[in-house]
C-alpha positions as CSV (number, residue, x, y, z in Angstrom):
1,X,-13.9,-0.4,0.0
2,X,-10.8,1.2,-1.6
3,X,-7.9,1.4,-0.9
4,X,-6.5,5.0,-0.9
5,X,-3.0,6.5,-0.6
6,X,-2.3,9.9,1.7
7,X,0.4,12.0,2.4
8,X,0.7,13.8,5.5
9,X,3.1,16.8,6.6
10,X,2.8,17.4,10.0
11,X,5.5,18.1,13.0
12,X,7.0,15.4,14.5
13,X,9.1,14.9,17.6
14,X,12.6,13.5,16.1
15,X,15.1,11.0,18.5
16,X,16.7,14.6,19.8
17,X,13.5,16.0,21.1
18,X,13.0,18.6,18.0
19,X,10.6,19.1,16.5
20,X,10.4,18.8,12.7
21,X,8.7,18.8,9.7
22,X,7.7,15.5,7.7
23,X,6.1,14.1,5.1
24,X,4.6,10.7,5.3
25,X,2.7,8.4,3.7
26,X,0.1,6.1,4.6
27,X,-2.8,3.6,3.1
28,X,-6.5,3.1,4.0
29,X,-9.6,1.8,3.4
30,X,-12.6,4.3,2.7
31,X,-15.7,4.9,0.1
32,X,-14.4,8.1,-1.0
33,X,-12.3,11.0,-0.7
34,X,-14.1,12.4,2.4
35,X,-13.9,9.6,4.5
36,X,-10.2,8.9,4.0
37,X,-9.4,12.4,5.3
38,X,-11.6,11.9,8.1
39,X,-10.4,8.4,8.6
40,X,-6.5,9.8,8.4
41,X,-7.3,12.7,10.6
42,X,-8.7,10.5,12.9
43,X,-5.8,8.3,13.2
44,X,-2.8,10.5,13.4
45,X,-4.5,13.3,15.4
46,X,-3.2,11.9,18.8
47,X,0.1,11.8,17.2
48,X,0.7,15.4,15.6
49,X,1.9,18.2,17.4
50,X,1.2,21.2,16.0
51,X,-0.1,22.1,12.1
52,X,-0.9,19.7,9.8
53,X,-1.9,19.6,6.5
54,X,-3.1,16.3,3.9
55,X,-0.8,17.1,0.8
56,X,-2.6,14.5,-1.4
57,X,-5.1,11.5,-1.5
58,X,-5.4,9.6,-4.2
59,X,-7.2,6.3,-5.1
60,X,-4.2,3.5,-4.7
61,X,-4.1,1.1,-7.6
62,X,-3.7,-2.3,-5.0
63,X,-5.9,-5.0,-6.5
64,X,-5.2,-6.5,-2.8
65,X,-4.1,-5.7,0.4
66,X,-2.8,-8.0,2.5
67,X,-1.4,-6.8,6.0
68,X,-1.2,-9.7,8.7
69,X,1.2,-7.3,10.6
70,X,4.1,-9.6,11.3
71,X,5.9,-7.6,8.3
72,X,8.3,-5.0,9.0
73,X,8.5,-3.5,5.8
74,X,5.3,-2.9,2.9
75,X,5.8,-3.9,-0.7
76,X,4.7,-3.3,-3.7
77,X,3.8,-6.4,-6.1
78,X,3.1,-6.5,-9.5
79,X,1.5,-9.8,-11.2
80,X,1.5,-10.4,-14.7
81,X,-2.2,-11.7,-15.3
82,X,-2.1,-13.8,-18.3
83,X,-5.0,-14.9,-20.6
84,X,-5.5,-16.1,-24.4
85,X,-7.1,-14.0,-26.6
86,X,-9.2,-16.0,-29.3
87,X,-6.9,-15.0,-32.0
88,X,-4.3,-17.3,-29.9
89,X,-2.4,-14.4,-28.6
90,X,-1.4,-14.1,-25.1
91,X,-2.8,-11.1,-23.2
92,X,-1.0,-9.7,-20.1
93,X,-2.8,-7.4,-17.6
94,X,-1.2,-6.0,-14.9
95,X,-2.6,-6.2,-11.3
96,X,-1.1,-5.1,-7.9
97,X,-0.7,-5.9,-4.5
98,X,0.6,-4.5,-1.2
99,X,1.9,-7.0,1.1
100,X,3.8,-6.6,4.6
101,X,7.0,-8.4,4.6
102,X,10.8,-8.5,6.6
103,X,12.5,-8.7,3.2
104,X,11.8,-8.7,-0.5
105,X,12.0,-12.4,-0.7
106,X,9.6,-13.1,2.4
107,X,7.1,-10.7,0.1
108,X,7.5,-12.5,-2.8
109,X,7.1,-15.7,-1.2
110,X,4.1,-14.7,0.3
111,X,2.5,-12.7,-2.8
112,X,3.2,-16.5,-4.6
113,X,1.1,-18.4,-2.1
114,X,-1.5,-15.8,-2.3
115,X,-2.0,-16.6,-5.8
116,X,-1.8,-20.3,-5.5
117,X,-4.9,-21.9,-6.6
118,X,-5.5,-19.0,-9.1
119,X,-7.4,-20.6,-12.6
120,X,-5.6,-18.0,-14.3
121,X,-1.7,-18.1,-15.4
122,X,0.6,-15.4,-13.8
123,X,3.9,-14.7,-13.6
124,X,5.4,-12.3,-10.6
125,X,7.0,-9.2,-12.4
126,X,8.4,-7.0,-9.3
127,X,9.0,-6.3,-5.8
128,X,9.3,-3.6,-4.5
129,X,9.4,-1.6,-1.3
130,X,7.5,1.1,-0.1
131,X,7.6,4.3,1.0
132,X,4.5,3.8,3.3
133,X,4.6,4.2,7.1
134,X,1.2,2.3,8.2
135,X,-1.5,1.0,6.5
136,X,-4.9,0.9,8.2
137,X,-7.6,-1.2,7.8
């Protein structure tokens, strides 16, 4: 599966008991573009009052997901993947993964222990968080 990236506007009751108008975004598993709408939908219908409308989906570059769910707070991680070319040169490729943590430091002390035991040499390059409201998987 992949993992794909929506954003949703739809009304939503605030702490005042308005209504109002947000945008939101969220994370998924599906095989393809049709089936994360239908997946999203599916989700977030019991939640929506009123209109809503999918303002993008797009394929998220996460090489990984982990969620265990005891995070309060989704970041962003990107790992420098290096390799030695045969000319002796060192080759860095960049991969990406989205972790739930409480705190930048509890995510990159998780994204390190996820990537113990790796043959290949890598280097944590940034944390960062999220915009994203719920992942599902």
């Amino acid at each position: 599966m992949t993992p794909y990236e929506i954003k949703l506007r739809y009304e939503k009751v605030d702490k005042d008991g308005r209504d109002k108008k947000v945008s939101e975004l969220y994370v998924l598993d599906a095989q393809s573009f049709t089936e994360a709408e239908a997946k999203i939908t599916d989700q977030m219908l019991p939640y929506i009052s009123g209109d809503y409308e999918i303002k993008n989906i797009r394929k998220a570059n996460y090489a990984e997901v982990h969620i265990s769910g005891n995070g309060a707070f989704y970041y962003r991680v990107k790992i420098a993947m290096l390799t030695m070319t045969d000319s002796g040169k060192i080759k860095t490729t960049a991969m990406f993964m989205l972790i739930d943590a409480d705190d930048v430091s509890h995510a990159y002390s998780k994204a390190e222990m996820l990537m113990k035991g790796t043959v290949s040499d890598w280097k944590i390059v940034s944390v960062s968080e999220t915009n994203i409201i719920e992942v599902f998987v």
